[in-house]
C-alpha positions as CSV (number, residue, x, y, z in Angstrom):
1,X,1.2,-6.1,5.9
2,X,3.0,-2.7,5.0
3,X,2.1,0.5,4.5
4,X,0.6,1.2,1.2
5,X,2.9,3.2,-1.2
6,X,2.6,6.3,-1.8
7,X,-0.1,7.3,0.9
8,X,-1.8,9.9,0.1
9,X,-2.0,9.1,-3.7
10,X,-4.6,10.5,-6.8
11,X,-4.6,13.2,-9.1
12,X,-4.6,16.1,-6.7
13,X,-0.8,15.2,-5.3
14,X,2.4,15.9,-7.6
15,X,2.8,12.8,-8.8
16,X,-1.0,12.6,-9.8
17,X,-1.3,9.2,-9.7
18,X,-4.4,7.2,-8.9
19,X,-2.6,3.8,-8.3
20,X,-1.5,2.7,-4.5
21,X,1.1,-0.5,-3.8
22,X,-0.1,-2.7,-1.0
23,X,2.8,-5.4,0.1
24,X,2.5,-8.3,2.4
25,X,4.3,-11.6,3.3
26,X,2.6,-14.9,3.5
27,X,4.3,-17.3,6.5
28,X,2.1,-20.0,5.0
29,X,0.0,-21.3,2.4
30,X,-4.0,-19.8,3.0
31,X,-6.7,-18.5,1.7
32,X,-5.9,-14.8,1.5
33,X,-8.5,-11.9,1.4
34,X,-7.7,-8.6,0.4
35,X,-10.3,-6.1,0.4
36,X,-10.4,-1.8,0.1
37,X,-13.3,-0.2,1.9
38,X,-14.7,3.0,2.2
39,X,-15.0,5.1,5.8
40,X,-18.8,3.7,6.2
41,X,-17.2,0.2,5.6
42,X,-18.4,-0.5,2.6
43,X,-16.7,-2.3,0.0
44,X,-14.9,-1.0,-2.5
45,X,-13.1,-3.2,-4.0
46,X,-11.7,-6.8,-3.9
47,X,-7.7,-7.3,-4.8
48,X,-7.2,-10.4,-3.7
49,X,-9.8,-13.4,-3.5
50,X,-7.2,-16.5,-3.3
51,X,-5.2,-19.6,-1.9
52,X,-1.4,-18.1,-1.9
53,X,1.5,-19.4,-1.4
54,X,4.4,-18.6,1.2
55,X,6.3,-15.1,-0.4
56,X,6.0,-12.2,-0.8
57,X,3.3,-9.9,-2.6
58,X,2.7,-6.9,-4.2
59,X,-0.9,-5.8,-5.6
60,X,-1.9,-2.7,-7.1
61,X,-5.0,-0.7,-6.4
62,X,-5.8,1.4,-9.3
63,X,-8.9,3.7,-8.3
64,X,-9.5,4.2,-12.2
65,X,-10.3,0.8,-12.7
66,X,-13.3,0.4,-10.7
67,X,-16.0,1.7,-12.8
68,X,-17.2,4.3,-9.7
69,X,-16.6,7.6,-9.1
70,X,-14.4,7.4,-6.0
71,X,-14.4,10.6,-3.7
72,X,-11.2,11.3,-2.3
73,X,-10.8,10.9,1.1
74,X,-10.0,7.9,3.8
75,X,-10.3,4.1,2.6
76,X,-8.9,1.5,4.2
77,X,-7.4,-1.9,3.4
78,X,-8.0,-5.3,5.5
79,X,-5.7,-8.4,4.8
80,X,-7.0,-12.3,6.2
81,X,-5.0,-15.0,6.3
82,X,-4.9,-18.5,8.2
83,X,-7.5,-16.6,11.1
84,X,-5.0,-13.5,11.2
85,X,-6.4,-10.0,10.0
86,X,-5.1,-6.5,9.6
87,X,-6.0,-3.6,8.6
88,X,-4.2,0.1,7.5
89,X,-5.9,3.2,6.6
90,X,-4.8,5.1,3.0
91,X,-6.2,8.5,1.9
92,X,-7.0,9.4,-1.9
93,X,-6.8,12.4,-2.8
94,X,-9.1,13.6,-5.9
């Protein structure tokens, strides 16, 4: 999994957007989580819930879209697949 794009994002940096890219590759076919959670671990949000095929992905997290008032600050984004996880930390800035 890659570094999401940009990091920091939100409202308060120049290009004031509240959207972040998160890209990954898939070696093979799995069930693929993709979840955003806060820094007590809580979960934010859910991107990605799915069986995926081998390729390459790109997902959007738009913080807008949520129906919460998200506080800026450091969230962080965990990937499974096939028994593998990783996780990357992002920072929104309000």
């Amino acid at each position: 999994m890659q570094q999401n794009n940009p990091n920091p994002f939100g409202e308060a940096i120049p290009s004031g957007n509240p959207t972040t890219n998160i890209s990954f590759i898939i070696s093979e076919k799995g069930h693929v989580k993709l979840n955003i959670f806060n820094l007590q671990g809580k979960l934010v949000s859910t991107l990605v819930d799915d069986v995926l095929e081998t390729g390459t992905y790109n997902y959007q997290w738009i913080t807008n879209d949520t129906n919460k008032q998200l506080a800026s600050g450091v969230y962080f984004y965990s990937i499974s697949v096939n028994g593998f996880t990783d996780t990357k930390k992002m920072i929104l800035l309000r």
